[in-house]
N, C-alpha and C positions, 0 to 999 in steps of 0.2 A: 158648578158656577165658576165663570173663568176668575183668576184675578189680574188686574190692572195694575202692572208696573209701572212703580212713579218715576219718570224721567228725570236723569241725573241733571243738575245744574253745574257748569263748567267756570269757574272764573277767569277770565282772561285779562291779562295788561298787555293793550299795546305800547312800544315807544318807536322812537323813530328808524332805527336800526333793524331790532329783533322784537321778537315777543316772547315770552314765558309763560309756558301753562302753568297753571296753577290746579292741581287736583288733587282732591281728597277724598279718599274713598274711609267715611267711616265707619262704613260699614266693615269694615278689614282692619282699622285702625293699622291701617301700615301708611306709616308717610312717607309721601313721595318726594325725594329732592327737587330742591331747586336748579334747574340748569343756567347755568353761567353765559353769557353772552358771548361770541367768540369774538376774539379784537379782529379786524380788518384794515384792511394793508392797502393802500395803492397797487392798481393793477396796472404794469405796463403791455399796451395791446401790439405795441410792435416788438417784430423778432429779435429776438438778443443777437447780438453781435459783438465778439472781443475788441478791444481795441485796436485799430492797425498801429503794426510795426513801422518804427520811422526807417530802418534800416530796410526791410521788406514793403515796399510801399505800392501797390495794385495802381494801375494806370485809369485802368478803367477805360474810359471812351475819351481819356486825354487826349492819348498819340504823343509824338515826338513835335516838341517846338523847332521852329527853322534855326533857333541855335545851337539847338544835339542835333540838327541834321548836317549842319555844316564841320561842326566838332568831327562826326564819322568820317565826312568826304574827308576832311585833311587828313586826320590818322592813317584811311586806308590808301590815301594819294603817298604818304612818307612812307608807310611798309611796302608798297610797290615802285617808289624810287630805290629803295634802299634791296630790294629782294632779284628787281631786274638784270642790274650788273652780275649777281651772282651766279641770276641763272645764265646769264651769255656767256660767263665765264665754264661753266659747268658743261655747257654745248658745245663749247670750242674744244674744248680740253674729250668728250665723246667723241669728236668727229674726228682729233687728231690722233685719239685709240682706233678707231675703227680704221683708219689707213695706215696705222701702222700693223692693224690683226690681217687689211689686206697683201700688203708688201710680204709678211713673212706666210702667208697664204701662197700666194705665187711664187716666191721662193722655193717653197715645199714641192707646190708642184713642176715647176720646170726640172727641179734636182730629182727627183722620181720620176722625169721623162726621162732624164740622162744614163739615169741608171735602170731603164727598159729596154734605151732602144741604143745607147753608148754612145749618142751625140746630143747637140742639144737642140730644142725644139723651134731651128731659125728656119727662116727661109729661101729658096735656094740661090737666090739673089743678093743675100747677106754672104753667103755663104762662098758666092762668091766676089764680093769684094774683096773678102777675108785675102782670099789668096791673090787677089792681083794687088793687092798694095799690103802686105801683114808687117810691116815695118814701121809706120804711122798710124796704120789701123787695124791692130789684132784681132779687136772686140771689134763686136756690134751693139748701137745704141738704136733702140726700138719708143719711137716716140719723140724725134727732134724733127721731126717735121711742122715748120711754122713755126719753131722758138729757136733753134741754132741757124746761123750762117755758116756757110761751109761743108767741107765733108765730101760733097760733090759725089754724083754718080748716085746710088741707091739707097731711096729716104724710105721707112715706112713709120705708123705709129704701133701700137704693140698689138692691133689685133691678127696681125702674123706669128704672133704665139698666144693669143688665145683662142683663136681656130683650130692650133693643134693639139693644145692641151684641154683644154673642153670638147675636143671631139667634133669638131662641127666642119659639114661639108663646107668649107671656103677657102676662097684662096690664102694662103697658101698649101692646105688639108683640102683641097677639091678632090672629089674620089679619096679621100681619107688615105693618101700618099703619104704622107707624112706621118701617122697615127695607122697604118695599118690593120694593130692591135686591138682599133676602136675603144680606145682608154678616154675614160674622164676621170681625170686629173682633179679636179676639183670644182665645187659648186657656188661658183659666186654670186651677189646679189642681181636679181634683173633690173636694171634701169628701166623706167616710164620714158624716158628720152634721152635723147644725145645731149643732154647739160645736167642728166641724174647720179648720183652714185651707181654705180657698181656697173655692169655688162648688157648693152643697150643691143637691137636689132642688125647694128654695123659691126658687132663685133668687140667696139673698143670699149677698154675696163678702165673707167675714169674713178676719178676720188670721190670724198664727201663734197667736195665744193665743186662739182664736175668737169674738170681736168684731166685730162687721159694719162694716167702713171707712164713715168718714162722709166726704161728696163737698158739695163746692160748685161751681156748675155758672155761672159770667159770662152770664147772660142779657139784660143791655140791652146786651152788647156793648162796655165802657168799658175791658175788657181787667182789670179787677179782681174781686175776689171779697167779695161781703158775707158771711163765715162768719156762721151763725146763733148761733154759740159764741163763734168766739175773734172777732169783730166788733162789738163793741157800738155801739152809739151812741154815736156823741162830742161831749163836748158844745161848746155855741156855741164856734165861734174856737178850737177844738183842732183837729188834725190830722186825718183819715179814720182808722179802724183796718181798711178795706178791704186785702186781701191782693194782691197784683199778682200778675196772670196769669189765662187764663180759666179754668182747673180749679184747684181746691186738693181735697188728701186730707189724712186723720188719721186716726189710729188712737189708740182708748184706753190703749195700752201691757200693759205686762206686766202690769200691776194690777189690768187693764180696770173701774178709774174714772177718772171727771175730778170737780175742785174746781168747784163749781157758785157760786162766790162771784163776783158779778161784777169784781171788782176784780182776779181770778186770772187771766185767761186769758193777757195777753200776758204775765204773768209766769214761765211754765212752772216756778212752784215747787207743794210739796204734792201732793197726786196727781197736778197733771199735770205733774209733774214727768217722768214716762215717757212721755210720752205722743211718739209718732211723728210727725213732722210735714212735710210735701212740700217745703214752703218753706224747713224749716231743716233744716240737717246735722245 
């Protein structure tokens, strides 16, 4: 015969929060603790977030007010007046190294024509004016065409030596007469055009501000330079105003004039006040 277990009676207290069982098992006489209600806390359901820093401040979808936008434009309007000057200055001061890295470039090279071929690299038309007039005109000036008065008889500008010293069939190197040896002398910038720096389709080696270098070329060999410009005639019982050395260069300057007054040339004021010069720093 089965027997019938009598079902445990459970006492429970509800309260508003929790509940507590309440059980006793006598049959064990083990009592069971009472469990304690756990305190409860306000739950915050939104995400923690630190406080923001006032010093680090996130914009977020503010943007800039049209008063920080105008603050920028001024600031970056004064660093760019104030940055302009300096960079023009800094261009000027390039371009007046670059023609002076060209003058002693051509230098170079006409002086290692000299010493190839043991004359210098004029043409035969300079060459001979030299000797129907070497008494007023020793030297030859290559490039006063359109900027000196005077002189008379045979003008050219300087791509009559740089025909010969770059090797290039033209006059006055047509059929490489002149250059034989088929020597290049040196490799100067190519110009985009007849008003670019450096050595243009025509032949002529103009400056950074493109002006054709004017050349004086020691032809009787005295180691001096009669410039047809800055040389004038001196008169009785004054000094030579011949330039020492056997090439002299110059350039028009940034202005590209010169003061045509004769009384101006060694004084490098007035237009040629810019003016570029081999001999002088």
């Amino acid at each position: 015969m089965k027997t019938v277990k009598k079902p445990v009676q459970l006492d429970v207290d509800w309260t508003q929060d929790t509940w507590v069982p309440k059980i006793s098992f006598a049959r064990f006489a083990v009592p069971v603790p009472r469990l304690s209600p756990l305190p409860l806390s306000p739950v915050n359901h939104r995400c923690y977030s630190p406080p923001q820093s006032l010093l680090f401040t996130s914009r977020g979808a503010r943007g800039f007010t049209l008063i920080e936008m105008l603050v920028v434009i001024a600031i970056i309007a004064i660093l760019a007046g104030l940055l302009l000057p300096v960079l023009s200055k800094v261009k000027s001061k390039a371009r007046v190294a670059s023609a002076r890295s060209d003058m002693q470039h051509l230098i170079g090279a006409i002086t290692a024509y000299e010493s190839e071929y043991s004359r210098p690299p004029a043409a035969p038309q300079a060459e001979a004016k030299v000797q129907i007039d070497p008494a007023t005109r020793p030297d030859f000036t290559y490039g006063t065409t359109g900027i000196t008065t005077g002189g008379g008889g045979y003008e050219s500008d300087n791509r009559a030596i740089i025909n010969i010293i770059l090797n290039r069939d033209a006059v006055p190197n047509d059929g490489f007469k002149r250059n034989p040896r088929r020597l290049t002398l040196w490799n100067p910038k190519v110009a985009p055009s007849d008003t670019s720096h450096g050595v243009y389709t025509d032949g002529v080696l103009r400056d950074p501000w493109g002006s054709p270098y004017i050349v004086t070329i020691d032809m009787n060999e005295d180691n001096k330079c009669k410039d047809a410009y800055y040389s004038p005639t001196a008169p009785p019982g004054e000094p030579s105003n011949d330039i020492p050395g056997p090439v002299v260069v110059w350039s028009l300057g940034p202005d590209k004039k010169f003061q045509p007054t004769p009384d101006n040339p060694v004084k490098h004021i007035g237009e040629n006040a810019d003016n570029i010069l081999s001999w002088r720093n």
